[in-house]
N, CA and C atoms as an extended XYZ file, in Angstrom:
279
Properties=species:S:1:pos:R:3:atomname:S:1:resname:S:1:resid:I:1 pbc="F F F"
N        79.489      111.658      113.963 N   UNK     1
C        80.903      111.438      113.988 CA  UNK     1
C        81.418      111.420      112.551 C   UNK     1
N        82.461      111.817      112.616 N   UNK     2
C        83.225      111.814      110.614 CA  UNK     2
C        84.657      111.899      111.094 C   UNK     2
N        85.087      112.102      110.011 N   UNK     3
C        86.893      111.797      109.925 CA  UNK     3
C        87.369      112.262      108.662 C   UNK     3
N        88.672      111.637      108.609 N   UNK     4
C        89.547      112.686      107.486 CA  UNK     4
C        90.188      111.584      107.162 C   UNK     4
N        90.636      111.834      105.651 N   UNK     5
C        91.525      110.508      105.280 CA  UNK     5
C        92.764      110.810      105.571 C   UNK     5
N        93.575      110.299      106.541 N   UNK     6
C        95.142      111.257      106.822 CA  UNK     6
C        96.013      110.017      105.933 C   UNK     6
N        95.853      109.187      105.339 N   UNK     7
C        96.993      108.253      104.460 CA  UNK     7
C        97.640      109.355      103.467 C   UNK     7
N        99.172      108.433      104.141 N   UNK     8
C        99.847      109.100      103.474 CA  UNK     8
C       100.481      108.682      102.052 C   UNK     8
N       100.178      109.752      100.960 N   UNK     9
C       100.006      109.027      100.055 CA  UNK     9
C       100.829      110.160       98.840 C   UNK     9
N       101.449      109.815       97.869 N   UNK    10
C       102.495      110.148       96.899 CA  UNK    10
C       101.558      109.834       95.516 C   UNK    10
N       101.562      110.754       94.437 N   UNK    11
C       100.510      110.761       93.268 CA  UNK    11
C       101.762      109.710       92.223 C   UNK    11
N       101.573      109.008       91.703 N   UNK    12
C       102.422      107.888       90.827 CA  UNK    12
C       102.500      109.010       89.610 C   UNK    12
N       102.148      110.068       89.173 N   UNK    13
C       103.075      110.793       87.967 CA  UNK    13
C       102.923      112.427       88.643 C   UNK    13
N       103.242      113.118       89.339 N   UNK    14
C       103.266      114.187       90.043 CA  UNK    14
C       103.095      115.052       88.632 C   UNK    14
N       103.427      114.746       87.353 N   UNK    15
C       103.589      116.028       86.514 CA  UNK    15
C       103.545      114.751       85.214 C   UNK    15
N       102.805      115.433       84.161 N   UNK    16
C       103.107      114.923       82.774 CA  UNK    16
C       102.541      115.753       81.808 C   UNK    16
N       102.413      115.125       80.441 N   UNK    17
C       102.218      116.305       79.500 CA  UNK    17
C       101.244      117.010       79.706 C   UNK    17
N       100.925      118.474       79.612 N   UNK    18
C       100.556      119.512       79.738 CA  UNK    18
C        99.683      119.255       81.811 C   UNK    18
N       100.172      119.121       82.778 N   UNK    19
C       100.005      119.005       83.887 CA  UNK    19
C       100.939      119.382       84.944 C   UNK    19
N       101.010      119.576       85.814 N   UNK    20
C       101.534      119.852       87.461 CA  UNK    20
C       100.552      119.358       88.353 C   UNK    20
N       100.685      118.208       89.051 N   UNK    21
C       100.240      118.344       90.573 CA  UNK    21
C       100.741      119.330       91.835 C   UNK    21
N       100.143      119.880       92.770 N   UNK    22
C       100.780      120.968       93.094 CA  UNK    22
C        99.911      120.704       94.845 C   UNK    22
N       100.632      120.433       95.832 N   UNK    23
C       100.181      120.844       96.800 CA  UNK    23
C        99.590      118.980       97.200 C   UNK    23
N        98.514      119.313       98.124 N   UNK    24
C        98.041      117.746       98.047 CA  UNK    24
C        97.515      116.821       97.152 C   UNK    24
N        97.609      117.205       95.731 N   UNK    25
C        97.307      116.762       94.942 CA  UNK    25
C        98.886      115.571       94.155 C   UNK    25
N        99.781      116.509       94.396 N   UNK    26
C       100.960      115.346       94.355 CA  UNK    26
C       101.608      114.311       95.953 C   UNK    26
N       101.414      115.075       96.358 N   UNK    27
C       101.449      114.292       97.766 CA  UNK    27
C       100.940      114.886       99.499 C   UNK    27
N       100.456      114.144      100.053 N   UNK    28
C       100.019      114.398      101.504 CA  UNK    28
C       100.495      113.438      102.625 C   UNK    28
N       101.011      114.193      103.370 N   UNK    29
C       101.160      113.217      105.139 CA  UNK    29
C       100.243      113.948      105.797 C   UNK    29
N       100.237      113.568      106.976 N   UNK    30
C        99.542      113.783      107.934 CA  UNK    30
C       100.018      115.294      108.392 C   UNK    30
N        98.893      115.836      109.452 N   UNK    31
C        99.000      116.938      109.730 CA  UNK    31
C        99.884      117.117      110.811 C   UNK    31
N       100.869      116.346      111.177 N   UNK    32
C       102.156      116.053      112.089 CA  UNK    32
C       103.386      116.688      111.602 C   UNK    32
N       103.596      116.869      109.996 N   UNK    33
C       104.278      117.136      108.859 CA  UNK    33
C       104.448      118.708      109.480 C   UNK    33
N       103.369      119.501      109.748 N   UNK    34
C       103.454      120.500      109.966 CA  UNK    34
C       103.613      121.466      109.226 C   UNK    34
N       103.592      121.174      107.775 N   UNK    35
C       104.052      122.214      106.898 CA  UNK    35
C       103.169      122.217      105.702 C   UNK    35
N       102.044      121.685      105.456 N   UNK    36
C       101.434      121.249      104.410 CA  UNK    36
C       101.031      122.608      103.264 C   UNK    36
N       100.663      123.739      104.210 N   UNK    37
C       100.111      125.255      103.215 CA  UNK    37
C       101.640      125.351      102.933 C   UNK    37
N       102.661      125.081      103.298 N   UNK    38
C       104.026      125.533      102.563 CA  UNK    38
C       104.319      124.970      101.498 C   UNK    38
N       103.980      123.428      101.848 N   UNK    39
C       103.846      122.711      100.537 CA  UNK    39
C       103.218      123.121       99.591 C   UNK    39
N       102.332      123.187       99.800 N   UNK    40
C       101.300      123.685       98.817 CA  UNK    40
C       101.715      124.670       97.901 C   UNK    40
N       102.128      125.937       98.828 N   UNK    41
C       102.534      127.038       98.094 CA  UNK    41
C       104.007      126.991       97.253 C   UNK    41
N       104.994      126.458       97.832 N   UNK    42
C       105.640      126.007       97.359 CA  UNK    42
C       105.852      125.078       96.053 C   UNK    42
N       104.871      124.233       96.175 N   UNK    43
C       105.016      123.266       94.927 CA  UNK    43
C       103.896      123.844       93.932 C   UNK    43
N       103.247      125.134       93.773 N   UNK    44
C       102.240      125.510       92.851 CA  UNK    44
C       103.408      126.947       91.989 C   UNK    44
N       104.381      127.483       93.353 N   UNK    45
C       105.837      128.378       92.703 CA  UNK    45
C       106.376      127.496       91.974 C   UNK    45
N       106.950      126.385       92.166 N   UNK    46
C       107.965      125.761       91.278 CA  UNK    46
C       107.514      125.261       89.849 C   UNK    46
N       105.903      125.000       90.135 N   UNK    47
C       105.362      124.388       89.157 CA  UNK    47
C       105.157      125.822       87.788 C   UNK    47
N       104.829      126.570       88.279 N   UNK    48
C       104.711      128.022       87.692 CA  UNK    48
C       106.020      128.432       87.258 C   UNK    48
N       107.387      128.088       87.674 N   UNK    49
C       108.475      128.451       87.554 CA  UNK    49
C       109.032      127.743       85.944 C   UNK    49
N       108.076      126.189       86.620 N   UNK    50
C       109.106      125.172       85.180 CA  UNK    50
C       107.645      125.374       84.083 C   UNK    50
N       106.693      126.139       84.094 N   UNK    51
C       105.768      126.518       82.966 CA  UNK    51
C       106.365      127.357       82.068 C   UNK    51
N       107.175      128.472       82.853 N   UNK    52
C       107.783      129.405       82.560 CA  UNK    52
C       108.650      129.133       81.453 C   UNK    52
N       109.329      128.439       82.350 N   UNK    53
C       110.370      127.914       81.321 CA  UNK    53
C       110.332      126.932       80.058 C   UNK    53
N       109.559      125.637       80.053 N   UNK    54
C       108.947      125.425       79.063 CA  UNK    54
C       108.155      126.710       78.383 C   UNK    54
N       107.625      127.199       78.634 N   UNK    55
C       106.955      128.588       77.428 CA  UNK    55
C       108.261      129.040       76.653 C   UNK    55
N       108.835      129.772       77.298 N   UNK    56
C       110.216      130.530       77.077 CA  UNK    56
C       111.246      129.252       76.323 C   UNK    56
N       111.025      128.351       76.091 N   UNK    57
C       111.651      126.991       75.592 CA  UNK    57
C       113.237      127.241       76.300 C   UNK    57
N       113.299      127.575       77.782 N   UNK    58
C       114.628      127.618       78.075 CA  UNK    58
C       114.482      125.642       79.201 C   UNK    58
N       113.672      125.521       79.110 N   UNK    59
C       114.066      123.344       78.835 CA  UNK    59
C       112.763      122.876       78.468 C   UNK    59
N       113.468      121.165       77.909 N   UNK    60
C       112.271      120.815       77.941 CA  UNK    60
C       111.245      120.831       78.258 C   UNK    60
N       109.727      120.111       78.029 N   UNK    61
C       108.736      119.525       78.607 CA  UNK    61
C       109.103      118.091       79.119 C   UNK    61
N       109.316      117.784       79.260 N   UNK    62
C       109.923      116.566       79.447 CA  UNK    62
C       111.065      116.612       80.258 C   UNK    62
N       111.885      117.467       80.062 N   UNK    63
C       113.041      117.724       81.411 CA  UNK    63
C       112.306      118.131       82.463 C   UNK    63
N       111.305      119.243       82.352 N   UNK    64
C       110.602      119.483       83.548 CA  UNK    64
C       109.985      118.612       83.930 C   UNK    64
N       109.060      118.258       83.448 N   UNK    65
C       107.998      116.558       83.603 CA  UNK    65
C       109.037      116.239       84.892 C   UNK    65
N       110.199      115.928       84.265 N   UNK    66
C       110.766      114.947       85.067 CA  UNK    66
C       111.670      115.484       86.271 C   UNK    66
N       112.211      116.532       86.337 N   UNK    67
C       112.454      117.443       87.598 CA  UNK    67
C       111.530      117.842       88.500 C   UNK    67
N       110.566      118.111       88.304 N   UNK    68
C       109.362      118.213       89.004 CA  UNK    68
C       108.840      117.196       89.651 C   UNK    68
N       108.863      115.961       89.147 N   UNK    69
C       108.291      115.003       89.490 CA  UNK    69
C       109.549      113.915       90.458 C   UNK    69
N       110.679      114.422       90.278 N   UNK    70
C       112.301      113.946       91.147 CA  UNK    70
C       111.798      114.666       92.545 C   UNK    70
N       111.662      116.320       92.037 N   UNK    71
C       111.268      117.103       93.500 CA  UNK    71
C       110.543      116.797       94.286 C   UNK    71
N       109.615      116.677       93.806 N   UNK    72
C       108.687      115.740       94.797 CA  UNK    72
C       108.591      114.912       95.358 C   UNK    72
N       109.109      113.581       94.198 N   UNK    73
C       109.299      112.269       95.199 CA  UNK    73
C       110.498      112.199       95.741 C   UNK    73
N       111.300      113.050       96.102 N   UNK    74
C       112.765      113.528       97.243 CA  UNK    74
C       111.798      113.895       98.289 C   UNK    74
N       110.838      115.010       98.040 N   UNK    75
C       110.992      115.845       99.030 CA  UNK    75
C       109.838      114.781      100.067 C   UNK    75
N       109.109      114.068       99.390 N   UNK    76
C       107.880      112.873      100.205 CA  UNK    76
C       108.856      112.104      101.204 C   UNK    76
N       109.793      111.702      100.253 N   UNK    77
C       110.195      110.518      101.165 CA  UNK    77
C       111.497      111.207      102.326 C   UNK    77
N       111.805      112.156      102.197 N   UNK    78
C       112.442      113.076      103.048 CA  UNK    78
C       111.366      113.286      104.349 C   UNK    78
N       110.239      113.840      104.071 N   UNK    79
C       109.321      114.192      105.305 CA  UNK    79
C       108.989      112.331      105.872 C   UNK    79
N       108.315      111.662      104.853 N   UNK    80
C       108.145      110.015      105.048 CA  UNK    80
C       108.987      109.802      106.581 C   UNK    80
N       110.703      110.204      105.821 N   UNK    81
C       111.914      109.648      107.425 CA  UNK    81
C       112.005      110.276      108.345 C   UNK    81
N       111.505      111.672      108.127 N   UNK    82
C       111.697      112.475      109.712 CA  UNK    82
C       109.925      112.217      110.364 C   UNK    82
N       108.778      111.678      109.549 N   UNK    83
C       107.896      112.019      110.500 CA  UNK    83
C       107.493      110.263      110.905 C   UNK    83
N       108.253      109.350      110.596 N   UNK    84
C       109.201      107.733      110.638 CA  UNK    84
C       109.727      107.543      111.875 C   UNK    84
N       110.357      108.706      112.376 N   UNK    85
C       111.480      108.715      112.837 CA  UNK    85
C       110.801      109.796      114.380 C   UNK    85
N       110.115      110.658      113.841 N   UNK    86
C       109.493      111.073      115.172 CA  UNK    86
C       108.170      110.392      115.761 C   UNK    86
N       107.579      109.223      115.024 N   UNK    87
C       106.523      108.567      115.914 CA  UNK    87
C       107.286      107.388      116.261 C   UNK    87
N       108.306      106.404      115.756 N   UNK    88
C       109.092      106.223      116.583 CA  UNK    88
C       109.568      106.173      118.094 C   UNK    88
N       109.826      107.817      118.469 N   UNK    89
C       109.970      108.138      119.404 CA  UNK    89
C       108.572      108.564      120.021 C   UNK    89
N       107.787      108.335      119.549 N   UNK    90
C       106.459      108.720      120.280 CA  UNK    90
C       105.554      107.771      120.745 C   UNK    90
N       105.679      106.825      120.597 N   UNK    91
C       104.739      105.642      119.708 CA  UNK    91
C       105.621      104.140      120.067 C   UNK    91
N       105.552      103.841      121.410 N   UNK    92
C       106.436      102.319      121.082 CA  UNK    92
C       105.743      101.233      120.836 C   UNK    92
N       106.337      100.541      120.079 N   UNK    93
C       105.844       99.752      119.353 CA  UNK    93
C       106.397       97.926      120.160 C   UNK    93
């Protein structure tokens, strides 16, 4: 018998100097979320996007640091209330 760690869990600096967390490495829910390879792919584009731009010095390191790391902890606690909100209804408590 084995198992999987499904806690759901948010990385405390998603991005800092010379870094990106990207995918489950900045944050994971459960496989209820339904979207996790989007995540993934998604947050390894954006992260590639604000490299870009730090290279190109069109913003900070540090503006990105910190946009990157806003995006994320929006977009956690966004899934957090809808998948909150559908065991809820699944699940009485």
């Amino acid at each position: 018998m084995s198992g999987a760690d499904a806690t759901w869990r948010l990385a405390h600096c998603p991005a800092g100097p010379g870094y990106f967390l990207v995918g489950d490495a900045a944050a994971a829910l459960d496989p209820a979320s339904s979207h996790g390879v989007l995540k993934a792919l998604m947050s390894g584009i954006m992260a590639g996007y604000l490299i870009r731009d730090v290279v190109v010095r069109a913003v900070s390191a540090d503006a990105a640091i910190d946009w990157y790391s806003c995006w994320i902890r929006e977009w956690f606690a966004h899934d957090v209330a809808r998948l909150t909100e559908l065991y809820a209804k699944v699940v009485p408590y």
